[in-house]
C-alpha angles and dihedrals in degrees: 000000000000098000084051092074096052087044089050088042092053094048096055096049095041081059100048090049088057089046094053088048090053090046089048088047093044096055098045090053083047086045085053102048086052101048097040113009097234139071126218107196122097119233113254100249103215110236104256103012116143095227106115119222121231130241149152096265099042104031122209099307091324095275121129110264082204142073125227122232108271093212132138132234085267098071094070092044076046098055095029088055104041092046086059090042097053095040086048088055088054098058104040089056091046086047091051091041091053096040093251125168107312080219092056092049095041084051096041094053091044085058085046100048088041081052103045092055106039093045093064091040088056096050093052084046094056087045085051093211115075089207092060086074097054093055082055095069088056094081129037119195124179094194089050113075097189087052084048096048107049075054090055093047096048080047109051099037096067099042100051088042086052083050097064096037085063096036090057105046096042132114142159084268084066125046096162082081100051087055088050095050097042085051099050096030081057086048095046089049089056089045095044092059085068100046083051097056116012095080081064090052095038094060093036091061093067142091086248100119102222093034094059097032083069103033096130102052089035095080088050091042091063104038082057097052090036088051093047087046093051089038090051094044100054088050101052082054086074102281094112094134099053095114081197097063085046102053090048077052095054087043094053096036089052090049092057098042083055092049087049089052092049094048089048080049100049117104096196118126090221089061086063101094079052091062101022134065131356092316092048085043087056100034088056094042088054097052099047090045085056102044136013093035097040083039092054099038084053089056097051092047089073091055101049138069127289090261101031085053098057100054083054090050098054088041090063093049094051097049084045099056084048102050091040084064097042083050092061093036094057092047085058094045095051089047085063099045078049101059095040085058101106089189103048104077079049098048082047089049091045090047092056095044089056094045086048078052099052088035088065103048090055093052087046092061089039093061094039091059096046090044084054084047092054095056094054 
């Protein structure tokens, strides 16, 4: 009984001594994370535990660290239709501008002011609650695209829609109207650049790996396809002879044949959902469907006969409408692949630590050499 007491006496201080190492240890992690907001010890990973660790190849159980987006079938009829709208709206004010065709401008602004009443039907149609849009005015927010955009598109509905009304009852025996439909159709131009572009910024400022990885080529992307939709669509309304339309055709057909090119040609692991499976089948289609074979339909129509051209020509409109909505609709698609891809946040985690890394190395010679130069 009277070595107990030592024994007891040894196991508590040898506990308190590891106690005081842990507290020491403790507070000069604390004294880190405050000093440098970061800490640069690794955790100790018991051996057997059954907590996975995470990596690029296994993910964190597994399990998707995103969300998916959570849209209906309405937001790529959403996107398809307003980028048409505002591109439409575009047009019709340059044609009117330049003394085009009356025809070209009274059909321009008819795709404008369709356009301008079924996109924000769709979009209360996607919130399910009409009243949830209107909670969405309350508040305007520049750094917020979606906030920007639900002002672009009250904006831009009743003023395109004005447009057309005064475009259609005007006459040289009322010129008030002329002056009302120059100044709303100005104002739906304006308007009609961002319902061109802000769905492409709207997705590319997300977590969603292949939406971010191209958000600056996302907002582009769209305004093209949008331009070669509106484009297509005057002219199947009976404007297949306008060479301007087709031009802006040919332009918008060759950019997208170009981004199509870039994204083919783009090695990064969060373009795959855009080249593999059913989003990567779409958003391919799509593209091909919107740029090389309207492009060359386009091209062969200037070498052929009156008749014989303009069923090229409204072969290339129509391929264009309907690779300007796959397009969308593949976007969509790929956002979702992305999201289910457990690996790729942490690919993207594992990318930027090794670019910190080689950051600061970098920094580290840098330093050295000024701090040589500054010797001499």
């Amino acid at each position: 009984m009277k070595s107990a007491v030592p024994r007891e006496r040894m196991h508590l201080a040898d506990s308190d001594s590891r106690f005081a190492g842990r507290q020491t240890r403790l507070d000069a992690i604390r004294s880190q994370a405050l000093q440098t907001g970061r800490v640069d010890g690794s955790g100790v990973r018991l051996a057997g535990s059954p907590i996975p660790v995470a990596s690029v190849d296994t993910g964190y159980y597994g399990i998707p660290m995103l969300k998916e987006p959570q849209w209906s079938w309405e937001i790529p009829v959403y996107f398809f239709v307003g980028g048409a709208a505002g591109a439409a709206a575009v047009i019709a004010q340059f044609a009117q501008l330049t003394g085009a065709d009356a025809e070209v401008v009274s059909d321009a602004r008819t795709v404008a002011a369709i356009g301008s009443i079924v996109t924000p039907a769709l979009l209360v149609s996607d919130l399910g609650v009409p009243s949830r849009f209107l909670n969405m005015l309350r508040v305007f927010k520049v750094q917020s695209p979606m906030s920007v955009g639900v002002y672009i598109v009250s904006g831009f509905s009743p003023s395109a829609t004005l447009a057309k009304i005064a475009n259609y009852l005007a006459d040289q025996s009322r010129p008030m109207l002329r002056i009302v439909e120059s100044a709303s159709g100005l104002l739906s131009a304006l308007l009609g650049l961002g319902m061109a572009t802000y769905t492409g910024v709207l997705i590319g400022a997300t977590a969603i790996p292949v939406w971010n990885q191209n958000i600056d080529s996302l907002p582009i992307h769209f305004a093209l396809s949008g331009l070669g939709a509106a484009a297509s669509a005057i002219q199947l309304m009976g404007n297949e002879h306008s060479r301007a339309l087709n031009m802006i055709s040919m332009g918008s057909a060759l950019g997208e044949t170009l981004e199509g090119v870039k994204l083919e040609a783009a090695a990064a692991a969060a373009n795959d959902p855009l080249k593999k499976g059913f989003s990567g089948t779409i958003t391919r289609l799509g593209g091909v469907l919107s740029g090389p074979v309207p492009l060359g339909l386009r091209l062969a129509a200037a070498f052929v006969g009156e008749k014989r051209s303009k069923q090229l020509v409204r072969g290339a409109a129509a391929t264009t409408l309907v690779g300007s909505f796959l397009t969308r609709l593949g976007w969509i698609r790929a956002g979702h692949a992305s999201a289910r891809d457990y690996r790729l946040p942490l690919q993207i985690g594992h990318h930027d630590q090794s670019a910190i890394k080689l950051g600061a190395s970098v920094q580290a010679v840098a330093d050295q050499s000024q701090s040589l130069f500054g010797r001499r």
